[in-house]
C-alpha positions in Angstrom: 50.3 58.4 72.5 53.2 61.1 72.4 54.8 61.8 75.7 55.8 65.1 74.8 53.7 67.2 72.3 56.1 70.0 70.5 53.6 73.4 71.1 52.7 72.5 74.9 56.6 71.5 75.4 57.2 74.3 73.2 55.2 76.7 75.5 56.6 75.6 78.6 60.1 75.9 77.6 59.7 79.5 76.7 57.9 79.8 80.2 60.8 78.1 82.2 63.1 80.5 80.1 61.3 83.5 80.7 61.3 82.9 85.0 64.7 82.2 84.5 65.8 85.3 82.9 63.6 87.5 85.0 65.7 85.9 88.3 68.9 85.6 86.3 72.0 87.4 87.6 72.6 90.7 86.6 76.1 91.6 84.3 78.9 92.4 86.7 79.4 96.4 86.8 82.7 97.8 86.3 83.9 101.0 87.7 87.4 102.8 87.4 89.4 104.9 89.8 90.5 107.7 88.9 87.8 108.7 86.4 85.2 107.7 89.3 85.3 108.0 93.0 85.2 104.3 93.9 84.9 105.5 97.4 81.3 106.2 96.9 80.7 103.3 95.2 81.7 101.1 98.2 80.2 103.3 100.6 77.0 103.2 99.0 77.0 99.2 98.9 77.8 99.0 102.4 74.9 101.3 103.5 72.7 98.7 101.4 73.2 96.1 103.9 70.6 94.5 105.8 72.0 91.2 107.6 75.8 90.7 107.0 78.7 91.9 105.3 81.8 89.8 105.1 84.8 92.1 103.7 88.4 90.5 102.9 90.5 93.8 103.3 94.3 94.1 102.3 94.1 97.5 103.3 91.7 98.8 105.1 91.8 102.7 105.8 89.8 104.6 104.2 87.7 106.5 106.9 84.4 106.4 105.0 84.7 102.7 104.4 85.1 102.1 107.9 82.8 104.6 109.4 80.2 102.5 106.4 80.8 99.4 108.6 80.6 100.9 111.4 77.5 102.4 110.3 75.8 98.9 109.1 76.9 97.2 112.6 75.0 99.7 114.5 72.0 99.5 112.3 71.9 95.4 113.1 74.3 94.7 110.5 76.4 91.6 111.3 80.0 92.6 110.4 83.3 90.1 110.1 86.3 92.0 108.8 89.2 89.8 107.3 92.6 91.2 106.7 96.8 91.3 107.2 97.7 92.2 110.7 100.0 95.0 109.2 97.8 96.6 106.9 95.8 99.3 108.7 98.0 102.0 107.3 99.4 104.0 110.4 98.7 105.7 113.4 96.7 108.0 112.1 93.6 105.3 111.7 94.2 104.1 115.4 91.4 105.9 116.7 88.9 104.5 114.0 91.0 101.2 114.3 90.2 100.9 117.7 86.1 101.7 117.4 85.8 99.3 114.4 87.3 96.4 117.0 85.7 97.4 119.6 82.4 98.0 117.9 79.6 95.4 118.9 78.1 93.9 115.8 81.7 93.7 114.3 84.2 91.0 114.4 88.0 91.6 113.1 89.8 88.4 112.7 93.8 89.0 111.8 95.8 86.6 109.4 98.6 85.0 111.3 102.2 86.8 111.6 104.3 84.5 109.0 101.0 83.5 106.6 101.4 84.0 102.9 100.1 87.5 102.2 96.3 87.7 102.2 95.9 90.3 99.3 91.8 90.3 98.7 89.4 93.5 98.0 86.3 92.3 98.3 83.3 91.7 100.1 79.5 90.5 99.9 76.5 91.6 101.3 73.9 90.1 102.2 74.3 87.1 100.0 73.7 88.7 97.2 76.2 91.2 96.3 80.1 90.3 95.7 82.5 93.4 95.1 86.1 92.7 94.1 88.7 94.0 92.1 92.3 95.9 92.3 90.9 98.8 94.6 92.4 98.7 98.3 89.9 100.1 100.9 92.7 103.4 100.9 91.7 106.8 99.9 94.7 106.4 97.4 93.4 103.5 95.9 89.5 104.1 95.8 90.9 108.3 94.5 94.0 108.6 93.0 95.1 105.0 91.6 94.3 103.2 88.2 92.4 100.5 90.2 89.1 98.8 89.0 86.4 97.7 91.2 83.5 94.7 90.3 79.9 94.9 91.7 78.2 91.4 90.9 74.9 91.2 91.8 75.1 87.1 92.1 73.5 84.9 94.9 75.9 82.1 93.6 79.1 85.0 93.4 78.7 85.9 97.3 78.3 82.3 98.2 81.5 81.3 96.5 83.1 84.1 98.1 81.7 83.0 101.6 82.9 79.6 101.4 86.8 81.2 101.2 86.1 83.7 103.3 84.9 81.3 106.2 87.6 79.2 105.2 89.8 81.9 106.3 88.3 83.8 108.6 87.9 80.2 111.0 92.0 80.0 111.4 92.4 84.3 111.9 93.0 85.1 115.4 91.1 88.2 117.1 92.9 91.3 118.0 92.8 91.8 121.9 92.6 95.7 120.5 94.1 98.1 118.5 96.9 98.2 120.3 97.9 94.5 119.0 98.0 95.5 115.8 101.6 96.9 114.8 101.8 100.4 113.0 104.8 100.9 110.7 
């Protein structure tokens, strides 16, 4: 007696392929600054949120992008924001600085002064979307700049990325407020 008869294994091969295409990843999506706005692009991922967003910001300044986050927190969103203690980009973000740390639903966790530079752009939602790429969260650099940003619809992407990002957000510290943060 055969233990494995070609048509029936045949058939159920091409039924295991079929369910695994039809829950496969989709293909990353590039997009490209200046020809698009990449601000929208993030903005409309972040307003896609439903339980967490994890964002790894070397910059972070761009007032959409923020008021986004802001937006998701109040909305239920769980929120941890990851980035350089010098990189907010001025005074003229303190006010919106000082609402994103003070915002409930958000926590901002700074890398220590003397760390090696922590130069990410990216973030996942919900475990199931990664975004990366060259684009800073800056008008300039979502605008102006040759910059490129990555949306990967991935369940294994945004866990890879959450494993570093805990990794790093566990040894930030929290700013007391906007006022610890120094502006150049």
């Amino acid at each position: 007696m055969a233990l494995f008869n070609f048509r029936t294994g045949s058939a159920f091969a091409f039924v295991l392929a079929s369910l695994w295409l039809a829950h496969a990843d989709s293909p990353p999506i590039v997009h490209y600054a200046p020809v698009e706005n990449l601000e929208h692009v993030d903005v409309a991922l972040l307003d896609k949120a439903e339980r967490k967003i994890d964002i790894a910001a070397y910059v972070l300044t761009d007032r959409p992008v923020m008021s986004a986050l802001i937006r998701a927190a109040g909305r239920g969103v769980k929120v941890r924001v990851y980035m350089g203690a010098k990189q907010f980009g001025g005074e003229h973000i303190a006010s919106l600085l000082s609402e994103l740390v003070s915002c409930p639903g958000i926590e901002v966790r700074l890398k220590h002064a003397g760390a090696p530079l922590m130069h990410l752009k990216s973030y996942e939602i919900d475990g199931r979307w990664l975004r990366t790429g060259a684009a800073n969260f800056s008008a300039s650099g979502l605008k102006r700049q040759d910059n490129d940003l990555l949306v990967i619809e991935s369940p294994a992407a945004a866990e890879a990325f959450e494993r570093r990002f805990d990794a790093m957000f566990a040894q930030g510290e929290a700013p007391l407020s906007s006022a610890q943060v120094q502006f150049p």
